[in-house]
DRENDO-1510 file (C-alpha; in Angstrom, 1 decimal, always signed):
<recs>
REC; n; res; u; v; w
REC; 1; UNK; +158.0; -9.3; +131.6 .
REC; 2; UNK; +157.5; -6.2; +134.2 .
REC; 3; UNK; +160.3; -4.9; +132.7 .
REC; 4; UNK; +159.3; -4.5; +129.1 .
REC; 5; UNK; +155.9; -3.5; +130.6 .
REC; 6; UNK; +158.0; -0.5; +132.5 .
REC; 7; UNK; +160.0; +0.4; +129.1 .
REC; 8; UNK; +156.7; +0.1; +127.2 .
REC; 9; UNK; +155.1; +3.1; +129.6 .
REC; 10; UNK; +157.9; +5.1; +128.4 .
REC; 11; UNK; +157.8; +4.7; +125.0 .
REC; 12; UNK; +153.8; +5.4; +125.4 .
REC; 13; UNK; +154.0; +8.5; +127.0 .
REC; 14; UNK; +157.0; +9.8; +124.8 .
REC; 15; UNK; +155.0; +9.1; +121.7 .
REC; 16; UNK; +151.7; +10.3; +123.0 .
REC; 17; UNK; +153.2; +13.9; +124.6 .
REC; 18; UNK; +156.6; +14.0; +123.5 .
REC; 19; UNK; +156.7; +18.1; +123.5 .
REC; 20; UNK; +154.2; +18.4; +126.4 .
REC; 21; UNK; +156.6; +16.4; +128.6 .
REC; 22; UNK; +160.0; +18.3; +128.6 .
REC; 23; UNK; +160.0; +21.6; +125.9 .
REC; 24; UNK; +156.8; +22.6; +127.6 .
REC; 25; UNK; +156.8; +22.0; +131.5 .
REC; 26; UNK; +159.9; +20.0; +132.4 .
REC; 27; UNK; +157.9; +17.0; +133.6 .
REC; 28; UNK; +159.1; +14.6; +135.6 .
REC; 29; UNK; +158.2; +10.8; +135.8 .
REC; 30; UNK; +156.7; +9.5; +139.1 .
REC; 31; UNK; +156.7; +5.9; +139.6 .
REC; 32; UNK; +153.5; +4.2; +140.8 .
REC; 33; UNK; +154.1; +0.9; +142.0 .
REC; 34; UNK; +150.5; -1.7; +141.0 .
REC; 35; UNK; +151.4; -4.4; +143.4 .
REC; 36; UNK; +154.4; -5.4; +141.3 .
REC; 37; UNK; +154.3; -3.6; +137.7 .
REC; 38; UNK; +155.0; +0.2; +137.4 .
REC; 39; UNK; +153.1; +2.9; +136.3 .
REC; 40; UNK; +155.2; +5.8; +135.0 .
REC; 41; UNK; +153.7; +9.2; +135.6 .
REC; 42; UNK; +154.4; +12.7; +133.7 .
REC; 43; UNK; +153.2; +14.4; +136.7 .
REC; 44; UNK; +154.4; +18.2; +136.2 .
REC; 45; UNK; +154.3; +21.3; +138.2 .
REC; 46; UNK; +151.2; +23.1; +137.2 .
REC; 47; UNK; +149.5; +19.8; +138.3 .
REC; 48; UNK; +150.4; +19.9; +141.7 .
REC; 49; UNK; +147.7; +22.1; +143.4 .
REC; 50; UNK; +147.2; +24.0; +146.8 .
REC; 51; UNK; +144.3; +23.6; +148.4 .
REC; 52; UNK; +144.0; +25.2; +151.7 .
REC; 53; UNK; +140.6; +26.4; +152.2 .
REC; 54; UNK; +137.4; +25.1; +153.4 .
REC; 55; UNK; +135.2; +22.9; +151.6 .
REC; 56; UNK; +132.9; +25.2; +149.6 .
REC; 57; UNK; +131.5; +24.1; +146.3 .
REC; 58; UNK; +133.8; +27.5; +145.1 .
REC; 59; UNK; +136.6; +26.4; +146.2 .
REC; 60; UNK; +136.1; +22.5; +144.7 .
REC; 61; UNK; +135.9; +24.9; +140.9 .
REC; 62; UNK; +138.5; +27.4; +141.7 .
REC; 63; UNK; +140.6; +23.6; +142.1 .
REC; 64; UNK; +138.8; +22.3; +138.2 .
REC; 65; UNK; +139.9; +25.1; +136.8 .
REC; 66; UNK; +143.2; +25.1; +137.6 .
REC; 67; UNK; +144.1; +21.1; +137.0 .
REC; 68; UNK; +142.1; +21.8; +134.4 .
REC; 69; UNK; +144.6; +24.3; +132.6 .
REC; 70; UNK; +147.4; +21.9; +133.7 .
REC; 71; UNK; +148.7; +19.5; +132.0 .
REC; 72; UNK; +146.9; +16.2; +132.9 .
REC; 73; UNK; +146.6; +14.7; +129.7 .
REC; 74; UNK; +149.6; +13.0; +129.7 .
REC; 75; UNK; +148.8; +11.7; +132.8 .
REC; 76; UNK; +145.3; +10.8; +131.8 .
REC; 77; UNK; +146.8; +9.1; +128.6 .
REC; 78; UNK; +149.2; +6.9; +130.8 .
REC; 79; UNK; +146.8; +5.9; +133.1 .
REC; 80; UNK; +144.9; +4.6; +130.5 .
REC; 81; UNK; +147.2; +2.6; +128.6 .
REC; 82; UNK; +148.4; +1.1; +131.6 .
REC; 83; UNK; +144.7; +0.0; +132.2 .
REC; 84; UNK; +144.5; -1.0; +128.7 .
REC; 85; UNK; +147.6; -3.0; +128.8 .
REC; 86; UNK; +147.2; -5.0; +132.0 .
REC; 87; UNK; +143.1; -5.4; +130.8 .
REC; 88; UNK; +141.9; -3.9; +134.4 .
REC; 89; UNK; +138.4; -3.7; +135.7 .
REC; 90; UNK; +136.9; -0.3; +136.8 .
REC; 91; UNK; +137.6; -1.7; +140.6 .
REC; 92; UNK; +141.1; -1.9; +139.9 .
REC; 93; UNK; +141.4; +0.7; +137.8 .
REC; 94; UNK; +140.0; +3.0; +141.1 .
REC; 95; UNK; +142.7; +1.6; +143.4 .
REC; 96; UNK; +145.5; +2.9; +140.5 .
REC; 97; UNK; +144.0; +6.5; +140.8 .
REC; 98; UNK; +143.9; +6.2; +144.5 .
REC; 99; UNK; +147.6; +5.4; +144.4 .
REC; 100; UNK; +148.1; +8.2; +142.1 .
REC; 101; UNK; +146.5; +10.9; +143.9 .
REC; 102; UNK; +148.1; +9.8; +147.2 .
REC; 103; UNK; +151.6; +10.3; +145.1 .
REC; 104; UNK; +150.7; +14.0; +144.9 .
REC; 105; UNK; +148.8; +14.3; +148.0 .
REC; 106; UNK; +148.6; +11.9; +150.8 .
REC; 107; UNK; +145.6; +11.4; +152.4 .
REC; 108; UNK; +146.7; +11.3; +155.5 .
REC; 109; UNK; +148.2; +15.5; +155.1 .
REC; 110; UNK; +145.5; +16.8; +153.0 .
REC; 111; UNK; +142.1; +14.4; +152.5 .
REC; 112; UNK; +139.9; +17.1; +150.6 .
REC; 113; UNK; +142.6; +17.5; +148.1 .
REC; 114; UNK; +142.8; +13.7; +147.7 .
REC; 115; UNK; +139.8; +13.5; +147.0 .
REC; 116; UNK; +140.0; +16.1; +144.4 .
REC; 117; UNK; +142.6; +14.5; +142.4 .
REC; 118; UNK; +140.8; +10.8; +142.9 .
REC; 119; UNK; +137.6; +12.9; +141.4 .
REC; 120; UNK; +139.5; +14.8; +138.7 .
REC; 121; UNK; +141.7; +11.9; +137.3 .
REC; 122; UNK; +137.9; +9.3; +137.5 .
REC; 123; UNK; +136.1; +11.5; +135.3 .
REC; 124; UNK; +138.8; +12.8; +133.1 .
REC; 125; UNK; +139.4; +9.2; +132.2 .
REC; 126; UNK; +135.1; +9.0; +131.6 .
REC; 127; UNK; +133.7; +8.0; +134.4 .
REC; 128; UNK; +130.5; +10.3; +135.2 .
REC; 129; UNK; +132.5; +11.5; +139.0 .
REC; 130; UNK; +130.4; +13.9; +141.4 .
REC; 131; UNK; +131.4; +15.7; +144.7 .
REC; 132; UNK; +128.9; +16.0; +147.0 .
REC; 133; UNK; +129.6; +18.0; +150.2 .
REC; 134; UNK; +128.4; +17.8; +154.0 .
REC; 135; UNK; +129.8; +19.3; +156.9 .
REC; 136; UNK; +132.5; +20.9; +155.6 .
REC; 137; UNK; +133.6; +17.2; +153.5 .
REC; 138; UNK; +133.8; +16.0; +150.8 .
REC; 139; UNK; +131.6; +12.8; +149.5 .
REC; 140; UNK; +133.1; +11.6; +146.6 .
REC; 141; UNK; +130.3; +10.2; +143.9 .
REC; 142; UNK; +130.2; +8.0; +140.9 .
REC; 143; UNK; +127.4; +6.9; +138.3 .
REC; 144; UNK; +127.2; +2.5; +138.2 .
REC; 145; UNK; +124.4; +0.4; +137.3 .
REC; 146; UNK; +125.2; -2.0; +139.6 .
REC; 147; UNK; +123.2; -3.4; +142.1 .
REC; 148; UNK; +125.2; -2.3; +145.8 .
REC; 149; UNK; +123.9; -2.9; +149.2 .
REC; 150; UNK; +126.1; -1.4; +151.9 .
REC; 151; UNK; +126.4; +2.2; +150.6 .
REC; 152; UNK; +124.8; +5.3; +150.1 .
REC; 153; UNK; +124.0; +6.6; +147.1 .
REC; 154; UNK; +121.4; +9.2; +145.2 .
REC; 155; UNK; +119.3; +9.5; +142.1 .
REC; 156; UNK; +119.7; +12.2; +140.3 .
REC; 157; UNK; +117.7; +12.4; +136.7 .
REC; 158; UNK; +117.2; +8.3; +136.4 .
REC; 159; UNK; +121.1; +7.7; +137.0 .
REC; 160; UNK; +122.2; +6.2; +140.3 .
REC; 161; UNK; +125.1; +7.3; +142.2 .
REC; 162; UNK; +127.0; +5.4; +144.5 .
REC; 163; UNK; +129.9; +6.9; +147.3 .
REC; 164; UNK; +133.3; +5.8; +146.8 .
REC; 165; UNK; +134.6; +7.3; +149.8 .
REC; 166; UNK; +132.2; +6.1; +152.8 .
REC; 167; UNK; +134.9; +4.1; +154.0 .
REC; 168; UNK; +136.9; +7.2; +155.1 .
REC; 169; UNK; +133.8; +8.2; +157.4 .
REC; 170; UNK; +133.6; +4.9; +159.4 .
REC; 171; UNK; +132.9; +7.4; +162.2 .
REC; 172; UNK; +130.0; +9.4; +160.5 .
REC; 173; UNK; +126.8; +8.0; +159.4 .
REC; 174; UNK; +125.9; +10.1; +156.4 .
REC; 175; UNK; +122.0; +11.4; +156.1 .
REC; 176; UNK; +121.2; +13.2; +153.0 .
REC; 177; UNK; +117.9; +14.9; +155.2 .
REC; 178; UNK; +119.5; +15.1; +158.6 .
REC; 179; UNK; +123.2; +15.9; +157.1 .
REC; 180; UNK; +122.4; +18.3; +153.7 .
REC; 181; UNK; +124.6; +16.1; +151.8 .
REC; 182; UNK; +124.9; +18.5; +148.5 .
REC; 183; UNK; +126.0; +17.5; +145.0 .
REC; 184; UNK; +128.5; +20.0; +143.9 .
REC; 185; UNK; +127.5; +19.5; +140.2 .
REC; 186; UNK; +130.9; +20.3; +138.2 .
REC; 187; UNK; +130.2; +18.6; +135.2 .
REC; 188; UNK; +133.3; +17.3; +133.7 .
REC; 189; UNK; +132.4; +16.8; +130.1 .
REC; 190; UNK; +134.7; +13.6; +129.6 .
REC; 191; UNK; +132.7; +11.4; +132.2 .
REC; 192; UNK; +129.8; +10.1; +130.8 .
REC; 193; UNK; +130.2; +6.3; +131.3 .
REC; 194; UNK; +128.9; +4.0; +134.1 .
REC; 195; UNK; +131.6; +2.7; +137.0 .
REC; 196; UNK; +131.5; -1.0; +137.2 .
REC; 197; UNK; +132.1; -3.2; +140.6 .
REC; 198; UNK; +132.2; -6.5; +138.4 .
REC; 199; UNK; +135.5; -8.0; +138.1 .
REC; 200; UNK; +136.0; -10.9; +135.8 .
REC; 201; UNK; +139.8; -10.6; +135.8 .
REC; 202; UNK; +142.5; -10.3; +138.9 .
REC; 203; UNK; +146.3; -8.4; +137.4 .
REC; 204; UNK; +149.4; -10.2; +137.1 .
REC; 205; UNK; +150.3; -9.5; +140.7 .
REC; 206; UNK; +154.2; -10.3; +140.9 .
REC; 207; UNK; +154.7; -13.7; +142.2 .
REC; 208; UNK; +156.8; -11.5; +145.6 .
REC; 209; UNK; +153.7; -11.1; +146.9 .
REC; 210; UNK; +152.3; -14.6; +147.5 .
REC; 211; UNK; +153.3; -16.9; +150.5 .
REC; 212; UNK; +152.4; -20.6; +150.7 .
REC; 213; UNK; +149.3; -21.5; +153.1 .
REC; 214; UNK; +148.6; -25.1; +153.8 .
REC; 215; UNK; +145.3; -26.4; +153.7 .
REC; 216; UNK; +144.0; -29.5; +154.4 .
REC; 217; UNK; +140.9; -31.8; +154.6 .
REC; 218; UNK; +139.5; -35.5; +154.9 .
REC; 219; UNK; +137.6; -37.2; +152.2 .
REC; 220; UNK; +136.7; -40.2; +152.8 .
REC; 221; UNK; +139.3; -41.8; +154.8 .
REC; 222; UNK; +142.0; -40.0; +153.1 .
REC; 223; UNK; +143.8; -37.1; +154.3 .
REC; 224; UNK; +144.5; -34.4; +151.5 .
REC; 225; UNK; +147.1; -31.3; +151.9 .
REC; 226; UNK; +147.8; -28.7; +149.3 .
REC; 227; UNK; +150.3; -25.7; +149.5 .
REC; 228; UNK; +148.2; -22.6; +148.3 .
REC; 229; UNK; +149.7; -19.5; +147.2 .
REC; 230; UNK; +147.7; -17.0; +148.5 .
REC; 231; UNK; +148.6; -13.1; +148.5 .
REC; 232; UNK; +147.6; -10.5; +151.3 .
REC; 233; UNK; +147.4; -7.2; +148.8 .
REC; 234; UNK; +144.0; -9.2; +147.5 .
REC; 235; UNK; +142.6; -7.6; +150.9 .
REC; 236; UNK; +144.0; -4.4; +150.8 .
REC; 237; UNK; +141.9; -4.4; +147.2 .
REC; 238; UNK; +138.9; -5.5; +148.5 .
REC; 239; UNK; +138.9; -4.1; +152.0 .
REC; 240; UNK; +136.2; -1.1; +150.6 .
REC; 241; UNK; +134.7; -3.5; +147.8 .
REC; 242; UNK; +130.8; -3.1; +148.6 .
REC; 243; UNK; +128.0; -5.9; +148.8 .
REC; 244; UNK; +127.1; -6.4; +145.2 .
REC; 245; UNK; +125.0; -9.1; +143.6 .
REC; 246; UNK; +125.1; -12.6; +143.8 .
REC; 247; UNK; +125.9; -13.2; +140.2 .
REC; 248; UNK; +128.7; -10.2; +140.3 .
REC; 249; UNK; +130.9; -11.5; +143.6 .
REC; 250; UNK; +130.1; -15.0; +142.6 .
REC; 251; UNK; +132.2; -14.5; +139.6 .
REC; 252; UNK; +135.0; -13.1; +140.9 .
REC; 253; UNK; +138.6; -15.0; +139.7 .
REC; 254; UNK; +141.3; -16.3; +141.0 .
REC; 255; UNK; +144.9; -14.5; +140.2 .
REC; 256; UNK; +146.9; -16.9; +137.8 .
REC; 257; UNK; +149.5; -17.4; +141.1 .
REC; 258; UNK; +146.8; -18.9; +143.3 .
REC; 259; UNK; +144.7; -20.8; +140.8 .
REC; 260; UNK; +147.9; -22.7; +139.5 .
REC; 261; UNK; +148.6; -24.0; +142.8 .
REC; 262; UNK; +145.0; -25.4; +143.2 .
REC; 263; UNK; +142.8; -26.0; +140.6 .
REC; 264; UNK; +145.2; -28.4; +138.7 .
REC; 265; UNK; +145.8; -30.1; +142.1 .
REC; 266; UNK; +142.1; -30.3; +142.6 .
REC; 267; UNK; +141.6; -31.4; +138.6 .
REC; 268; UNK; +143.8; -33.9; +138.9 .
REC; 269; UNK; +142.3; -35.6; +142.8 .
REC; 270; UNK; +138.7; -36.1; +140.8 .
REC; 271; UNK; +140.2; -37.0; +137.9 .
REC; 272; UNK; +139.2; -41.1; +138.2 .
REC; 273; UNK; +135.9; -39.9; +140.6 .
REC; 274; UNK; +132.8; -40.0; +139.1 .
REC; 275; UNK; +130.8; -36.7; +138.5 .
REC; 276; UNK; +128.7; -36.9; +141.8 .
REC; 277; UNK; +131.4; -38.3; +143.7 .
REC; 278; UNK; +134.0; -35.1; +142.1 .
REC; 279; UNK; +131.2; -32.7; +143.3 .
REC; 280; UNK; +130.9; -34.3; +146.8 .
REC; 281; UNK; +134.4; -33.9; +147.1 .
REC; 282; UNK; +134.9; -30.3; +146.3 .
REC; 283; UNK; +131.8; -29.6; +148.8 .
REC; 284; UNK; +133.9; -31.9; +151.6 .
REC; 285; UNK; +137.3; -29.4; +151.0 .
REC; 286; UNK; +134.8; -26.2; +151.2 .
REC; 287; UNK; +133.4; -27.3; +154.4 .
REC; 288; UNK; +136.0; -28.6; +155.9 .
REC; 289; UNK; +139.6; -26.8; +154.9 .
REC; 290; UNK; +138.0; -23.7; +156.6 .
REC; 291; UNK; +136.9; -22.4; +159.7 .
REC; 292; UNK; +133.5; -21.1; +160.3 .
REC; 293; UNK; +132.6; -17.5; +161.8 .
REC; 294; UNK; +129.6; -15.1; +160.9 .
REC; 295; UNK; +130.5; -11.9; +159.2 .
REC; 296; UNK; +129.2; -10.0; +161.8 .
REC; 297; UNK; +131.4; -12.0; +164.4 .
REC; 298; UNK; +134.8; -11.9; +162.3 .
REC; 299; UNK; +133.6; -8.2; +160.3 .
REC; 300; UNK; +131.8; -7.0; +162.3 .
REC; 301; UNK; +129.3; -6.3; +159.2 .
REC; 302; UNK; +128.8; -8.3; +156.6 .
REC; 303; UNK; +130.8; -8.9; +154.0 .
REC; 304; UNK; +131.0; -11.2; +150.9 .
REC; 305; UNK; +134.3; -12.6; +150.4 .
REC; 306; UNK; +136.3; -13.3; +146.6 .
REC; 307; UNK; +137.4; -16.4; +146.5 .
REC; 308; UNK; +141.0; -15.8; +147.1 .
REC; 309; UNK; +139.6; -13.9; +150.0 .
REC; 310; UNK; +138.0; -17.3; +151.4 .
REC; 311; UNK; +141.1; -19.0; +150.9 .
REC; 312; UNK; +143.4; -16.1; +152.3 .
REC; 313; UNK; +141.3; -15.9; +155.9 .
REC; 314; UNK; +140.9; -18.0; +158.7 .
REC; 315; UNK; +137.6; -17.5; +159.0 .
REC; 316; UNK; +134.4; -17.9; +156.2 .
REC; 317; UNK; +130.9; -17.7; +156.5 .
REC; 318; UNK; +127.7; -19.7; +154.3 .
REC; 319; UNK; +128.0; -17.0; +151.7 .
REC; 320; UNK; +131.5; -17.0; +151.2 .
REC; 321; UNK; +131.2; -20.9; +151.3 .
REC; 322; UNK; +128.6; -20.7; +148.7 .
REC; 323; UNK; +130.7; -18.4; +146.1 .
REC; 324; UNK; +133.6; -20.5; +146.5 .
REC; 325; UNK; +131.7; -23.8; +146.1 .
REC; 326; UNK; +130.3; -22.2; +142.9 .
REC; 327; UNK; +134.0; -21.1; +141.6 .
REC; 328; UNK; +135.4; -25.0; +142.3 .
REC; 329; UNK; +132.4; -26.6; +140.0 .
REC; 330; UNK; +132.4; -24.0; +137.8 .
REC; 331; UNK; +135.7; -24.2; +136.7 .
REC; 332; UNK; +136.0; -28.4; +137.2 .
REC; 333; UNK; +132.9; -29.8; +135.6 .
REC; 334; UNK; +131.3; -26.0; +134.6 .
REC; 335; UNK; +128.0; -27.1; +135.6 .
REC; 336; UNK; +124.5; -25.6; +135.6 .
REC; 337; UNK; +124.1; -24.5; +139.2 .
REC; 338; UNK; +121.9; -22.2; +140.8 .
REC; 339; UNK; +122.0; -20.1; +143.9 .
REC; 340; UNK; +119.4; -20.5; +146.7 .
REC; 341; UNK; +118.8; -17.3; +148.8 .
REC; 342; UNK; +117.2; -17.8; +152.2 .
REC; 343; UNK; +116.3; -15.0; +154.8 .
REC; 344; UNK; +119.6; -16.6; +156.5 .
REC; 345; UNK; +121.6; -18.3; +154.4 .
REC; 346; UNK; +122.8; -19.0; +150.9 .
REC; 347; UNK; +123.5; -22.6; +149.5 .
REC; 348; UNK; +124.4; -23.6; +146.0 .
REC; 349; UNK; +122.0; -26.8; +143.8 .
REC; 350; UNK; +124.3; -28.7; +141.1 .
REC; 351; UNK; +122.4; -30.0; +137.9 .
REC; 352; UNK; +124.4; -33.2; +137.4 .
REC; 353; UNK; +124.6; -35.4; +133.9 .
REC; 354; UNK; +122.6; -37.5; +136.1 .
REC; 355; UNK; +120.4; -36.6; +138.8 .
REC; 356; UNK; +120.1; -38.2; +141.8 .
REC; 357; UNK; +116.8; -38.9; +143.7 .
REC; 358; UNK; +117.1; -36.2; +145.9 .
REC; 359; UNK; +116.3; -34.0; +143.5 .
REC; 360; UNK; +114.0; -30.6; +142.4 .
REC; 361; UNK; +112.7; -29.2; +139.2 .
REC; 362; UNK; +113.7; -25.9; +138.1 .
REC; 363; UNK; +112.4; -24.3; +135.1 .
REC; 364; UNK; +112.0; -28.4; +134.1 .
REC; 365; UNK; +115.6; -28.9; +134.7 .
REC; 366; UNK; +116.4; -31.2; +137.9 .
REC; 367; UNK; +118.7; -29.7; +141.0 .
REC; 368; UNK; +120.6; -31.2; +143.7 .
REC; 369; UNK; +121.3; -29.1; +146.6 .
REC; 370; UNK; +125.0; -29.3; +147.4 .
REC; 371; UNK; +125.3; -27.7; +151.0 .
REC; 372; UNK; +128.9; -26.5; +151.2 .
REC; 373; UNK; +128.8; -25.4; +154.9 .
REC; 374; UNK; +126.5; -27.2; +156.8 .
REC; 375; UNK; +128.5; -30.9; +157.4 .
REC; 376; UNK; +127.5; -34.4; +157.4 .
REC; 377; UNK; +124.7; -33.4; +154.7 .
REC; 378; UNK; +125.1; -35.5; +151.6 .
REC; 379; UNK; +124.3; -34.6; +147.8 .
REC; 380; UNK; +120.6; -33.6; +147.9 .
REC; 381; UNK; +120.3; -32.9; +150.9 .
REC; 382; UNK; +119.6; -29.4; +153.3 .
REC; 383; UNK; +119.6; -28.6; +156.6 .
REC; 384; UNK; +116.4; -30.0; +158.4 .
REC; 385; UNK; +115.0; -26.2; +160.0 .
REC; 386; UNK; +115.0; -25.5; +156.1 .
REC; 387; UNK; +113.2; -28.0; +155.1 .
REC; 388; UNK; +110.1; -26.0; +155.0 .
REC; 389; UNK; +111.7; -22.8; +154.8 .
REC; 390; UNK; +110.9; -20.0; +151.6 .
REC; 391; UNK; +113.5; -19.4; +149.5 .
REC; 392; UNK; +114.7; -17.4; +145.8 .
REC; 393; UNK; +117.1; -18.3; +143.2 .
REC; 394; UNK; +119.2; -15.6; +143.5 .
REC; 395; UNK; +121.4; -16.6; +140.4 .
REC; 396; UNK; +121.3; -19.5; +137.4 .
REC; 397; UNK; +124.5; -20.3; +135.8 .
REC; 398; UNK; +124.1; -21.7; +132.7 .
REC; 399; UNK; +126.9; -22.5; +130.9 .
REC; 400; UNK; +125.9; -22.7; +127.7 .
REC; 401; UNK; +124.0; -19.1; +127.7 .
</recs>
């Protein structure tokens, strides 16, 4: 299959640029490995770009119009039928850019040129990409919608812009006051849409990457093991992914890999359980096949963990807990559930077929908490300090919506 996905890039780009590749510049191919498919490249000469100088808002449009006059279509056009063809999300497609501009220029020799290339190749693909610049750096923008908690980000006509780069300035705490954080304002006229942080689908990651990780829990008085593939490039992906949304991170997937070697599994245990008892038993394995530590303790910040994330660590907190729970119903019984935000933790209410007496109304529809961190709590029931604590729904799956 990755091979007639590699021959199919050729015959893409030959049929797109066929004159533009060889009569015109001599291109050359560069292979861009996506965690186990290729990406082929016509990255030619006049696209590889000095850049030398300081960081002046001059210099970032002496470098437009020169990649400008280059010939990046071709590679704009590949990179987006290998997007279209392996269906991925604007996060994903972000980390193929970043592996493309690190084939020209590595980070790690040249960062402000990097950037320039991860700026150029966003918005000439339509993404509405800004450079902003403090201190002699670069602060690499993009327009989203999105609700994100742990970056910074400006307003600039209604449109909210969020950094894509903070990351690479652990060290520096950006201040748009204190700092003079400036946006350059080189208006690439191809980006115009919105960058999205939701991903509803993980890529055909080749099955090289994934390693077996046993897991096991008690239900009941039976002990049950399971041999999960589980694949360490998932936190290389999300190792920058900011806090978003409940209902966002909450619906994050599983790769094919890891969800074959569970959810049938998992199908098959509650298979002769009834639906309370099924439930109960898929908030025994997320309580008890993991390890709990705060994010601050194991992150040191917080951070809210994918599923495959949860199942790849150690180590998970009540939030992760909570969006895995959510994942495991969803995708056994795809109940109504809703999410239940306190000031200090998150915790997930099931509406069964039948609701049991320890119960709540919800827009007149009856809830069951299903606490998947806290132990020896059954169906229905919460921890006893938040008994009488406030707290929001935060999300409301409804299947049928």
């Amino acid at each position: 299959m990755k091979a007639w996905s590699f021959i199919l890039s050729i015959v893409v780009i030959l049929t797109i640029h066929p004159q533009s590749l060889y009569s015109r510049e001599n291109n050359s191919f560069t292979l861009i490995d996506f965690y186990g498919d290729t990406a082929l490249l016509p990255i030619g000469k006049s696209l590889v770009i000095k850049f030398d100088e300081p960081v002046t808002r001059e210099a970032v449009q002496q470098f437009y119009d020169k990649a400008n006059t280059a010939a990046y279509q071709p590679v704009i056009d590949s990179l987006l039928a290998f997007r279209e063809r392996n269906q991925l999300n604007d996060w994903f497609y972000y980390q193929l850019i970043r592996k493309t501009a690190q084939s020209i220029s590595p980070k790690e020799d040249n960062y402000p040129l990097y950037t320039l290339y991860k700026w150029f190749f966003l918005a000439k693909s339509g993404y509405d990409a800004n450079l902003a610049i403090s201190d002699g750096q670069l602060i690499f923008y993009v327009r989203s919608e999105d609700s994100i908690y742990d970056i910074p980000y400006y307003t600039r006509d209604g449109k909210h812009y969020v950094c894509l780069n903070m990351h690479d300035y652990a060290n520096k705490s950006f201040d748009f006051e204190k700092d003079g954080i400036y946006p350059t304002d080189i208006k690439i006229p191809e980006g115009e849409q919105s960058f999205s942080y939701k991903v509803t689908r993980i890529p055909s990651f080749s099955p090289t990457y994934y390693a077996e990780k046993d897991i096991q829990f008690k239900f009941g008085h039976k002990a049950y093991q399971f041999k999960v593939k589980v694949n360490k490039q998932i936190n290389t992906i999300f190792a920058n992914y900011p806090v978003t949304d409940i209902e966002s991170y909450f619906n994050i997937p599983l790769s094919d890999e890891t969800y074959n070697s569970l959810i049938p599994e998992l199908k098959k245990n509650v298979s002769k359980m009834d639906q309370q008892t099924g439930v109960d038993y898929l908030m025994e394995f997320t309580r008890n096949a993991f390890l709990y530590k705060d994010d601050k303790e194991n992150f040191g910040k917080e951070k809210r963990m994918s599923p495959e994330q949860t199942l790849l660590y150690q180590y998970s907190d009540c939030d992760d807990r909570a969006a895995f729970f959510f994942y495991l119903v969803k995708e056994i019984y795809n109940l109504p559930m809703v999410a239940l935000l306190y000031p200090t933790h998150l915790t997930i209410a099931v509406k069964f077929d039948n609701p049991p007496a320890k119960s709540f109304t919800y827009k007149g529809n009856q809830y069951a908490i299903c606490e998947p961190t806290s132990p020896l709590l059954s169906i229905g029931e919460t921890n006893p300090e938040l008994n009488t604590t406030p707290y929001r729904v935060a999300y409301e799956y409804n299947p049928g919506r």
